[in-house]
TORLO-745128 format. One line per 10 residues: number of its first residue (from 1); their letters; for each residue x, y, z of C-alpha. Coordinates in steps of 0.02 Angstrom, whole numbers. Layout:
BEGIN
NUM	a	X,Y,Z | ...
END
This chain:
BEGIN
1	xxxxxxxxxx	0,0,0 | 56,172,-64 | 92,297,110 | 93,452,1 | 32,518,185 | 218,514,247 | 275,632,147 | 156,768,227 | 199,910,367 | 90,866,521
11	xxxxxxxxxx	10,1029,504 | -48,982,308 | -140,818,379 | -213,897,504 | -269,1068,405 | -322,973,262 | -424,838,402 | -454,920,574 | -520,766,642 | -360,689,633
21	xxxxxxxxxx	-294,780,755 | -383,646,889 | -255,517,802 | -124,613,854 | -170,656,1021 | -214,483,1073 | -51,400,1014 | 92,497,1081 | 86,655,1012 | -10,773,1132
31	xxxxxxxxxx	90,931,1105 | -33,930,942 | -184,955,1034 | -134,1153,1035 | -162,1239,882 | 15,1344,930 | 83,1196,889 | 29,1127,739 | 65,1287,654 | 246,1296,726
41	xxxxxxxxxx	332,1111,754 | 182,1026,627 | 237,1160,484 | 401,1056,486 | 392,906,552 | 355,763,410 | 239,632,461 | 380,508,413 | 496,570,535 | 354,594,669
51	xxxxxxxxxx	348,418,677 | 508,352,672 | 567,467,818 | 417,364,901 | 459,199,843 | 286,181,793 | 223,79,625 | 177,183,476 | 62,94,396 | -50,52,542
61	xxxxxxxxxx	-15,233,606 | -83,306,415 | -227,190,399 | -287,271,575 | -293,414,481 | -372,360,359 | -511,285,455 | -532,434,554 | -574,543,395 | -697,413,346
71	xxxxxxxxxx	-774,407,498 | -788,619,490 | -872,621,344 | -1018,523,422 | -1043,663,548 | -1000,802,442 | -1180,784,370 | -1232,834,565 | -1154,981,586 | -1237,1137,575
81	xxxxxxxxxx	-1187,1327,543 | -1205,1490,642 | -1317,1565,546 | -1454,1419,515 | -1523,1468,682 | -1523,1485,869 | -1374,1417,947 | -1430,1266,1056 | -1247,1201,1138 | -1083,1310,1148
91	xxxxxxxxxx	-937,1222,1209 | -762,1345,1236 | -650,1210,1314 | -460,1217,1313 | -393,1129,1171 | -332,958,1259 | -508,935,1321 | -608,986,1149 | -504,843,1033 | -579,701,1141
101	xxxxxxxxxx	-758,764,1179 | -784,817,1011 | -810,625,956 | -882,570,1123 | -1016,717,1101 | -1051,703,914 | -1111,535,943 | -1227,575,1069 | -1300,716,948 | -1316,598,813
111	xxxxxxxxxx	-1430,498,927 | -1519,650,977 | -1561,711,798 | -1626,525,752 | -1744,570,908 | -1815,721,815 | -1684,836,923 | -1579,913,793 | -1466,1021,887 | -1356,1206,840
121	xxxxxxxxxx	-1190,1192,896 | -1024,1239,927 | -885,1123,989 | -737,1222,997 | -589,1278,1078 | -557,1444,1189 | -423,1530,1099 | -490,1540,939 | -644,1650,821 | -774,1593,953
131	xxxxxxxxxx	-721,1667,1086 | -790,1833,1009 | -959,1782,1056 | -910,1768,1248 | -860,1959,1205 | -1056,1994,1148 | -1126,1898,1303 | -1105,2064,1416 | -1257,2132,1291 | -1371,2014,1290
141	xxxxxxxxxx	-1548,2049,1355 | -1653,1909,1294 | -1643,1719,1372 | -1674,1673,1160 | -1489,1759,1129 | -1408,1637,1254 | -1375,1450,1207 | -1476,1324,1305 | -1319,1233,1383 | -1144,1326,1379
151	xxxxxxxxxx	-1004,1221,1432 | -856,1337,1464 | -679,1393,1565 | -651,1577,1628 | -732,1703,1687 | -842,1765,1538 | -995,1686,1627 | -940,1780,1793 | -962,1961,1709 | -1105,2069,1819
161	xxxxxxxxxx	-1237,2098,1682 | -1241,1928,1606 | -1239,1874,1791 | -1389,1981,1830 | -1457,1964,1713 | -1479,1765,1676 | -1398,1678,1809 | -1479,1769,1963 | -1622,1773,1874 | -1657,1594,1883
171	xxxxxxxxxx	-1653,1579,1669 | -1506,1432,1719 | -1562,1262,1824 | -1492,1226,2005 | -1424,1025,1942 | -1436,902,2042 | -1287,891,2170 | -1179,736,2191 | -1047,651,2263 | -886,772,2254
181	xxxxxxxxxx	-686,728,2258 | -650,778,2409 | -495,863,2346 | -590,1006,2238 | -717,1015,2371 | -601,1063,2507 | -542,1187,2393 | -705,1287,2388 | -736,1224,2196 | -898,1186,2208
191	xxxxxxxxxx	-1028,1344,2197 | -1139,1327,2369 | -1289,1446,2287 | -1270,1312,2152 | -1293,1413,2006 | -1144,1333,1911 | -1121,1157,1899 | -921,1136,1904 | -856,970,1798 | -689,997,1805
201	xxxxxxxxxx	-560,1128,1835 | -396,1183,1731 | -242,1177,1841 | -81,1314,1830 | 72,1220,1912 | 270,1287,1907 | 380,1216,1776 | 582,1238,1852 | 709,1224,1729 | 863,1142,1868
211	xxxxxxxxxx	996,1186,1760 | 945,1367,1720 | 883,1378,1896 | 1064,1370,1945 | 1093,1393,2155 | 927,1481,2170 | 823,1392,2279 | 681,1286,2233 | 514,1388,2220 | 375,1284,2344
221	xxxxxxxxxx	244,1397,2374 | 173,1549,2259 | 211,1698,2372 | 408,1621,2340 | 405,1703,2171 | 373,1881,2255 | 551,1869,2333 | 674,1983,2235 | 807,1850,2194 | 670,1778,2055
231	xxxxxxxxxx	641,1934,1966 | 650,1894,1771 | 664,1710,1820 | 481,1685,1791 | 371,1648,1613 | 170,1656,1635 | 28,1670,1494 | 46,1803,1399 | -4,1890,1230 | 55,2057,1185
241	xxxxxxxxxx	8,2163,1318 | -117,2047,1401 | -66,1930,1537 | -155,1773,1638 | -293,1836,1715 | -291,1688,1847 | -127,1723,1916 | -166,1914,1932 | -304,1888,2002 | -255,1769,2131
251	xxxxxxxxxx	-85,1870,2191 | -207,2024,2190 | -314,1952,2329 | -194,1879,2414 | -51,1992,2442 | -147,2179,2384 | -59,2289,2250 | 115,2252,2300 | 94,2059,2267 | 48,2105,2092
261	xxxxxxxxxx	163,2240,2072 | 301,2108,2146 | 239,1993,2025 | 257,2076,1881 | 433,2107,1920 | 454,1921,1925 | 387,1900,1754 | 503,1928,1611 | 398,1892,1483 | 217,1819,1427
271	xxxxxxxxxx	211,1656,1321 | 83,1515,1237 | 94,1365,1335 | 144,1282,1196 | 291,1401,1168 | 348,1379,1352 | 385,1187,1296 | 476,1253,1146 | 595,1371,1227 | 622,1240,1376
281	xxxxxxxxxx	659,1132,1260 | 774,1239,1174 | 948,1268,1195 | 928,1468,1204 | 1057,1523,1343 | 926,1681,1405 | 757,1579,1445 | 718,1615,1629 | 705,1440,1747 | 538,1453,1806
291	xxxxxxxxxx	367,1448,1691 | 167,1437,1744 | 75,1329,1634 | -65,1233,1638 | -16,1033,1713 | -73,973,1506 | 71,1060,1444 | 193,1009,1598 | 157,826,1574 | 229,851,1415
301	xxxxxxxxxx	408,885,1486 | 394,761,1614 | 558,623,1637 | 671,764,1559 | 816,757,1685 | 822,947,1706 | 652,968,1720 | 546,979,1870 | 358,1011,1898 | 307,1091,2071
311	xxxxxxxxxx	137,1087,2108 | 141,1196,2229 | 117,1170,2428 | -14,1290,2442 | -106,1216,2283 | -116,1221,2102 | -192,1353,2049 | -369,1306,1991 | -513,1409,1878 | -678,1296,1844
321	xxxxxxxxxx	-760,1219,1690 | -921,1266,1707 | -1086,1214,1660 | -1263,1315,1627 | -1418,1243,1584 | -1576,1318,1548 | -1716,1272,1658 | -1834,1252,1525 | -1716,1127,1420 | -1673,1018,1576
331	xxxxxxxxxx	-1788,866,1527 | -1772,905,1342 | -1576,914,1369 | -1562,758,1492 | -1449,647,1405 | -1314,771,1357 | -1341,830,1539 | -1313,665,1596 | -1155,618,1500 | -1060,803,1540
341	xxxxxxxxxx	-1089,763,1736 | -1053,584,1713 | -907,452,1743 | -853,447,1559 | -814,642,1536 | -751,647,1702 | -617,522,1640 | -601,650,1500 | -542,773,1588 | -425,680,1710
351	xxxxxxxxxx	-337,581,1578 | -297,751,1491 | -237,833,1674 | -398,920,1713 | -456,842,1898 | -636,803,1872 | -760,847,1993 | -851,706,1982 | -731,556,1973 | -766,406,2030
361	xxxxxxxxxx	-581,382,2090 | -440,536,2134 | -318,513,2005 | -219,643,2121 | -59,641,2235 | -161,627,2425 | -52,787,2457 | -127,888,2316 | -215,1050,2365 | -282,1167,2253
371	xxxxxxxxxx	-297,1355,2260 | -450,1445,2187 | -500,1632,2190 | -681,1568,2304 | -849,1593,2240 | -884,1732,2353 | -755,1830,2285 | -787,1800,2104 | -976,1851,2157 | -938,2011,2254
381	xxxxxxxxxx	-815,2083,2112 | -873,2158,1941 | -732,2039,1877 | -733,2117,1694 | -665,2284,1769 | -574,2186,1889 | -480,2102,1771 | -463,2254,1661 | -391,2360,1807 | -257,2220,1856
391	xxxxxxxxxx	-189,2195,1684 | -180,2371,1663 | -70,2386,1841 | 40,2254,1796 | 81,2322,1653 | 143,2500,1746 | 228,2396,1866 | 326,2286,1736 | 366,2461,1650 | 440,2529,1799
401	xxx	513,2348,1850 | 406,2295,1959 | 438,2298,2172
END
């Protein structure tokens, strides 16, 4: 059989085929589940080579391809486009967590169209076009204008008028609650007024490059990186002249304006996730030891002798993946409500490094804690100025170099 496959860049395969993209993910190429890197390392990297470095077998590797695009083209004749009608489902899920649901979800909307349920929607990742309609959400008036069930990470849901105006207002249902691990419960994860249904939660953990790191000690706990002997040792999320919201948000509550003005000195520069991996991987003699990225993208660099992944002793730091459902839908809605607060996507989410709410087993360390802003605080804070007025005083404080 003719592998004219081999020949192609990762990126071609999966531009020409997005579904293939699962293929990869699921057989030992994860650091393709970011779209950073597919357009980076896939431009380059033949499939050929891919495969060899893996010791894997081409022709059984290329006819899971192959079989992957055949099965697409079965559900292609599902999907549906934005402007055919009212948006029913809207997933914005990191990108490690959209390649596996996508298939896992499709199926159950094939079964729900063969009911007479034909569903609108959107499976997609975060960082990409879709997350301009989380920017329209703050102007919605009408319940029509907002999808039945939104499936989401961040704090676009948290924002006051979309808040007041839906959630408090009872246009979302109170799910049923049920047995929690105990781990994200202790940590506050769990909203007690019930108005968002947590699944699972995306984790930030430290990423210490030992050689680069040199005699400075080992960072254990976050308030470490305040201390002036890491400043410009540390890499967090970052685009342009917009920086993790999480973190600053976090070091803001904890430790005032001076935390974040002491952690912005810390910070040398902002980075993808997916480019922290490069550059750590990379034999550049000025990347700084220490980078915050989410535990997907540390696993990646796990076993590399000079690396070493802290998850901090006063917990990862942890933002939800929330769920909303409409009241009205709820019995319409029931099996796609059951299987997003069931066993199977909760072993989703931990197999890709998101802890699952509702797991029937910790896949944790016992010592793992997890630090999360707190509902209350979330509640009590118009977090879209919040988060507006923190970015724009780290940014003054990394101009003038930070505390």
């Amino acid at each position: 059989m003719e592998l004219k496959e081999l020949d192609l860049t990762i990126g071609q395969i999966i531009n020409m085929h997005p579904e293939t993209r699962a293929v990869f993910v699921n057989n030992g190429f994860s650091l393709f589940a970011d779209d950073c890197m597919v357009e980076d390392l896939g431009s380059i990297l033949k499939l050929k080579t891919a495969l060899k470095s893996r010791g894997l077998n081409a022709q059984v590797f290329v006819q899971l391809l192959r079989d992957k695009i055949a099965e697409a083209g079965r559900y292609r004749l599902l999907e549906t486009h934005a402007g055919s009608g009212r948006l029913n489902l809207l997933t914005l899920l990191p990108c490690p967590l959209k390649i596996p649901l996508q298939s896992e979800l499709n199926f159950i909307l094939d079964q729900l169209k063969q009911q007479g349920l034909p569903l609108n929607y959107s499976i997609d990742i975060s960082a990409n076009k879709y997350m301009n309609y989380a920017d329209y959400m703050k102007y919605f008036e009408d319940p029509d204008e907002v999808p039945d069930v939104i499936l989401t990470t961040g704090y676009d849901i948290f924002h006051q008028n979309f808040m007041e105006r839906f959630v408090k207002a009872g246009v979302f249902a109170n799910l049923p609650r049920r047995a929690v691990n105990p781990q994200l419960e202790q940590a506050g994860i769990v909203d007690p007024d019930g108005f968002f249904t947590v699944i699972a939660v995306n984790t930030l953990v430290m990423v210490v490059d030992k050689k680069r790191l040199g005699n400075l000690p080992m960072p254990r706990v976050w308030e470490d990186l305040l201390k002036p002997i890491y400043k410009k040792k540390v890499v967090m999320r970052g685009h342009g002249d917009i920086f993790c919201d999480v973190l600053q948000l976090n070091f803001y509550k904890d430790y005032g304006d001076a935390g974040l003005a002491a952690l912005a000195g810390a910070i040398k520069y902002g980075l993808h996730p997916a480019q922290m991996v490069k550059e750590l991987l990379s034999n550049h003699p000025d990347v700084p030891p220490i980078h915050i990225m989410p535990r997907f993208f540390a696993e990646t660099l796990r076993n590399r002798n000079q690396i070493e992944i802290i998850w901090p002793e006063d917990g990862a730091m942890a933002y939800p993946i929330s769920l909303l459902v409409k009241a009205e839908k709820m019995s319409e809605m029931k099996q796609l409500i059951d299987y997003l607060t069931g066993t199977a996507f909760a072993r989703i989410c931990d197999q890709a490094f998101f802890p699952a709410v509702y797991s029937e087993e910790s896949h944790l360390p016992s010592t793992a804690k997890f630090k999360w802003t707190g509902w209350e605080y979330i509640k009590g804070s118009n977090i879209e100025v919040l988060i507006d007025e923190l970015n724009a005083k780290f940014l003054l404080a990394q101009q003038s170099g930070g505390i």
